[in-house]
C-alpha positions as CSV (number, residue, x, y, z in Angstrom):
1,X,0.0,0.0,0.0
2,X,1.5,3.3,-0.9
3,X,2.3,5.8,1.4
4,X,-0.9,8.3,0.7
5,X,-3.1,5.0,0.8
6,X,-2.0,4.3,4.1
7,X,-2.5,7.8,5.5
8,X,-6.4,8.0,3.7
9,X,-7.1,4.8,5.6
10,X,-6.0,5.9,9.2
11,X,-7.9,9.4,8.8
12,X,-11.0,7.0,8.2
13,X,-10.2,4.6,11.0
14,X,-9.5,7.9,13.2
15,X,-12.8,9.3,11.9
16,X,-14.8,6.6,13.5
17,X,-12.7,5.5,16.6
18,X,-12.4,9.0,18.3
19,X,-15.2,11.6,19.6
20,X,-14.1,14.2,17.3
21,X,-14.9,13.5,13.6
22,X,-14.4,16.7,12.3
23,X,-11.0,17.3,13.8
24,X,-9.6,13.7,11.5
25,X,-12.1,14.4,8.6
26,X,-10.5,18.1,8.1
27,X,-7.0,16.4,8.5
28,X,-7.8,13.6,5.4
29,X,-8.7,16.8,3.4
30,X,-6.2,19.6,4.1
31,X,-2.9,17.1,5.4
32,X,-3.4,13.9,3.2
33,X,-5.2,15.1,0.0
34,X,-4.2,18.9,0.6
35,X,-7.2,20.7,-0.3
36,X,-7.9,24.3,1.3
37,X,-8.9,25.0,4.6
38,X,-13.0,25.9,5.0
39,X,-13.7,26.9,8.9
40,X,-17.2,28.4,8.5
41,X,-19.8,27.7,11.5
42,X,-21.8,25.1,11.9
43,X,-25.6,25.8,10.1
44,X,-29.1,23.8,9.7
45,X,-30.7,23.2,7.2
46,X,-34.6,22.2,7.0
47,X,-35.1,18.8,5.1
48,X,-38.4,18.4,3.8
49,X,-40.4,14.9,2.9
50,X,-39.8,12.5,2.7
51,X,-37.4,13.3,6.2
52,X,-39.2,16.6,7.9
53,X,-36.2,17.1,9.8
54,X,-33.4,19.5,10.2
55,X,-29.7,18.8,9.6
56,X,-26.4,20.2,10.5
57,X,-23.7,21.0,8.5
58,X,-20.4,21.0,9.8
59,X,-17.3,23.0,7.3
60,X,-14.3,20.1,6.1
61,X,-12.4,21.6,3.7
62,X,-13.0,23.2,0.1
63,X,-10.6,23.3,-3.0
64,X,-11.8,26.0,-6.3
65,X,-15.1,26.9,-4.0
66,X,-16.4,23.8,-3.8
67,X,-17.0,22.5,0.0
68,X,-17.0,19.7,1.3
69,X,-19.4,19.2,4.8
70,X,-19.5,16.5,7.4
71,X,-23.4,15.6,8.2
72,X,-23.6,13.3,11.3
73,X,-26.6,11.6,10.7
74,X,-29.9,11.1,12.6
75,X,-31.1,8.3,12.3
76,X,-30.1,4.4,12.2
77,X,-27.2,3.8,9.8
78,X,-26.3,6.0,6.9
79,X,-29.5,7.7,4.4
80,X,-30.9,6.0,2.1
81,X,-30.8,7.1,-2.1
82,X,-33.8,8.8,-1.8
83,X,-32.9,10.6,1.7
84,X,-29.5,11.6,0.0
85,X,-31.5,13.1,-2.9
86,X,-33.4,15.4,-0.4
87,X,-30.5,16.5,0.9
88,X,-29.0,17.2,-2.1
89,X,-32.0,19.0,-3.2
90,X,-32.0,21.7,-0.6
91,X,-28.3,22.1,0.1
92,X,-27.9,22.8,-3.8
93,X,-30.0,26.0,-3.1
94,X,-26.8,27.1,-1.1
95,X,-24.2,25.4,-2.9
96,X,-24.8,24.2,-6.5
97,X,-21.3,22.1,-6.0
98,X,-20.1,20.7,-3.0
99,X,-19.5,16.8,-1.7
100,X,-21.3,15.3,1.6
101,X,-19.2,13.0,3.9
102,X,-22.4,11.4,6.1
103,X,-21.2,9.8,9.5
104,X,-23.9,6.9,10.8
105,X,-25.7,7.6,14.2
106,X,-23.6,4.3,15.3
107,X,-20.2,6.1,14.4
108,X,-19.1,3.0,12.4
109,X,-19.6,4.1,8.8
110,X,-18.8,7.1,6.2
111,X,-20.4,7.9,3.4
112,X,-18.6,10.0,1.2
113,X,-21.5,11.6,-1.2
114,X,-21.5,13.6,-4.8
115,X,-24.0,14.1,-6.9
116,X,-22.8,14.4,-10.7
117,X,-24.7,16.5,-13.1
118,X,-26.1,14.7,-16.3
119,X,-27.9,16.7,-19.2
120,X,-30.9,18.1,-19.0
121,X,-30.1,19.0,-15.5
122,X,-30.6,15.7,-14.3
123,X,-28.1,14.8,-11.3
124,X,-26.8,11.3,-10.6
125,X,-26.0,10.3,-6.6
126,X,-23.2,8.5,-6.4
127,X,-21.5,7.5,-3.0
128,X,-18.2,5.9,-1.6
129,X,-18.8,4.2,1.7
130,X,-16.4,3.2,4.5
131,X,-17.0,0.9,7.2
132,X,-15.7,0.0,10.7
133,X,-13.8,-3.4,10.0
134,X,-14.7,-4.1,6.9
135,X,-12.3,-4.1,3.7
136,X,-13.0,-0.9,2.0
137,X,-9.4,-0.7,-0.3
138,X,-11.7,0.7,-3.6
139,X,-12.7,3.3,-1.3
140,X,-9.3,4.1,0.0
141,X,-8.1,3.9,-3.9
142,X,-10.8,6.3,-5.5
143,X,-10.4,8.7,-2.1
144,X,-6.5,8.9,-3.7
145,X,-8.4,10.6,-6.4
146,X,-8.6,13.9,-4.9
147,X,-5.5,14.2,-4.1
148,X,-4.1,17.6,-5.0
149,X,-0.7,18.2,-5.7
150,X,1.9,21.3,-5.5
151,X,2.4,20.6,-9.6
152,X,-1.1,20.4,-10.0
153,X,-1.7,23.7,-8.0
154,X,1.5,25.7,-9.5
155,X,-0.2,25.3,-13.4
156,X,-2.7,28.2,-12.2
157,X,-1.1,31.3,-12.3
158,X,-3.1,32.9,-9.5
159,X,-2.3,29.5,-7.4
160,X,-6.3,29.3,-7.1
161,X,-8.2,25.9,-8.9
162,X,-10.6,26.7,-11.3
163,X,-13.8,24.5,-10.2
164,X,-13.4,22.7,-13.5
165,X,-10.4,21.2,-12.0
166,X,-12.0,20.2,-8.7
167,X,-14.9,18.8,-10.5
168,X,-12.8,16.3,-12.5
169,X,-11.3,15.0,-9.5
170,X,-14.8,14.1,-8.4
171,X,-15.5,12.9,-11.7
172,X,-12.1,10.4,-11.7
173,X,-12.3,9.7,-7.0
174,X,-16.6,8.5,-8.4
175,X,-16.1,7.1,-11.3
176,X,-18.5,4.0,-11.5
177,X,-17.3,2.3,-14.7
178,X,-13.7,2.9,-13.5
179,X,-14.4,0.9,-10.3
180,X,-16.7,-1.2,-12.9
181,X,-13.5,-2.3,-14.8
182,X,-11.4,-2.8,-12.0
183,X,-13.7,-5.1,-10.5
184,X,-14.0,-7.0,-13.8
185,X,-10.0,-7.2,-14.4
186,X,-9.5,-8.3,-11.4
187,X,-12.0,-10.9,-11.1
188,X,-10.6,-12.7,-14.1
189,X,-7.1,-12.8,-12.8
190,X,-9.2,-14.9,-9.9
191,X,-10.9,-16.8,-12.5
192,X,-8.9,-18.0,-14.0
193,X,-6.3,-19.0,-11.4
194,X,-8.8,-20.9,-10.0
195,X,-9.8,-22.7,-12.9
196,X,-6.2,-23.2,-13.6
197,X,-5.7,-25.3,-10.7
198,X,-9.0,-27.5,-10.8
199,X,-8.3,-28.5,-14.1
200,X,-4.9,-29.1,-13.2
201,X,-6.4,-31.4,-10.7
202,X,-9.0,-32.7,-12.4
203,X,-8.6,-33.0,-15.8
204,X,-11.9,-32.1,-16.9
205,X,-11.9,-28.5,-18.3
206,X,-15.7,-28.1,-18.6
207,X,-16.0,-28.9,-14.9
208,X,-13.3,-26.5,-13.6
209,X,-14.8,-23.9,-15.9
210,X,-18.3,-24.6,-13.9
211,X,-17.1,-24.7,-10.7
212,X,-14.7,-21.8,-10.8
213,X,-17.8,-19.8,-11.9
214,X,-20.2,-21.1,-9.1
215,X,-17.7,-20.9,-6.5
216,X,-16.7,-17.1,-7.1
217,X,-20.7,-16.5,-7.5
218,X,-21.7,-17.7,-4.3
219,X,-18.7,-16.2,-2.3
220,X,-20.2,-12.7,-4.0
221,X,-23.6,-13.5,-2.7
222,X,-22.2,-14.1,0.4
223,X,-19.9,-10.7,0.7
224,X,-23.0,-8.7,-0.3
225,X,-25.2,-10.4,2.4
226,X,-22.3,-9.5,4.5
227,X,-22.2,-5.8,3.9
228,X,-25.9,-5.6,4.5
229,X,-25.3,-6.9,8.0
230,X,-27.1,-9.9,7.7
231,X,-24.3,-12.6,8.9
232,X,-24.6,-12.0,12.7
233,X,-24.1,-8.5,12.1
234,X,-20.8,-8.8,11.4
235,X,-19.2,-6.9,8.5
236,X,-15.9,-8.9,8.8
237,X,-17.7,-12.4,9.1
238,X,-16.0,-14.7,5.8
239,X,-12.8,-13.1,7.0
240,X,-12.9,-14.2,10.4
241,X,-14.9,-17.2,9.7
242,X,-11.8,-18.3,7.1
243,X,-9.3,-17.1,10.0
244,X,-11.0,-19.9,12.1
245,X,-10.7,-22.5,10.0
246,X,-7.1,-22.0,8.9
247,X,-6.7,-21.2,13.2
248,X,-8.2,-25.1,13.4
249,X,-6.5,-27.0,10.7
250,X,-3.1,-25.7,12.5
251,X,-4.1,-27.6,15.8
């Protein structure tokens, strides 16, 4: 893991193991991916249906006017797409650009939150999350996105980023068919290792084709059952499940 990797990763561990959010959140901005200070007070905001509640908004960072705010949020785990709309909706009244980082009433997951403009003024939600004890490495990778560096700075004259600039970040850090492709690449390299050795094994191509295929389906099934919390409500339960086994087999 490279060195900016590692530091993304403890500023989202430190996020969620200490009582002050903010304080590690502005830290991942402005020390790790070295976007401006923002330290503007606290404000509400009044959410309307489908939530009829009001939110605070607390100042990260910003980079080319566009800020980023920390919502701790009020209810059981992080909002919903259609709560994430509404608050879209109203802060955009405010600020047409900005990125949301969401913080569960629990304090064990991040939601990192952008909503990308499409034509005809159409907006797409899309959202990086980060949870306590779970394996979150895409996030970490597309967080790497935003990264700004002194070259990258020092190509504006007036040492100020347009919000073009910013906005591609955003576009590159959320890109879905970039995570998409990774996904893909890497699942083939798995794949076909796998099949590799069965057939090595076995002999029989067509059957280490199958299996290959069924086995990697049904450990995704299990991983996404997983993240919704329904394995004993643990988020890290094939891992330490595995860790068992291999723990037994040593004995």
């Amino acid at each position: 893991m490279s060195e900016l990797l590692k530091r993304i990763e403890e500023s989202l561990l430190e996020a969620l193991k200490n009582n002050e959010p903010l304080f590690s959140l502005r830290s991942l901005f402005t020390e790790v991916l070295l976007w401006d200070e923002l330290r503007t007070s606290p404000f509400n905001i009044r959410i309307g249906p489908p939530l009829n509640t009001d939110l605070t908004f607390y100042s990260i960072a910003q980079a080319g006017g566009l800020p980023v705010f920390l919502v701790e949020w009020v209810e059981k785990g992080l909002p919903g797409i259609t709560a994430r709309r509404a608050v879209h909706r109203m802060l955009s009244n405010t600020y047409a650009e900005h990125l949301l980082c969401y913080l569960s009433s629990e304090r064990d997951e991040l939601a990192f939150v952008w909503a990308k403009r499409r034509p005809q003024g159409k907006t797409e939600i899309r959202t990086l999350r980060y949870e306590m004890g779970s394996q979150a490495r895409t996030t970490v990778e597309r967080l790497a996105h935003l990264y700004i560096s002194l070259q990258e700075r020092t190509k504006h004259s007036t040492f100020t980023l347009p919000i073009t600039f910013v906005i591609d970040k955003l576009q590159a850090a959320f890109s879905v068919e970039a995570v998409t492709e990774k996904f893909f690449r890497d699942y083939r390299i798995v794949f076909d290792y796998l099949q590799k050795i069965l057939y090595e094994r076995s002999g029989d191509k067509k059957w280490a084709h199958d299996y290959s295929l069924q086995l990697l389906n049904r450990l995704m099934f299990l991983y996404f059952i997983q993240r919704k919390k329904w394995l004993g409500g643990n988020p890290r339960f094939i891992a330490e499940f595995w860790q068992t086994y291999k723990d037994s087999k040593a004995h």
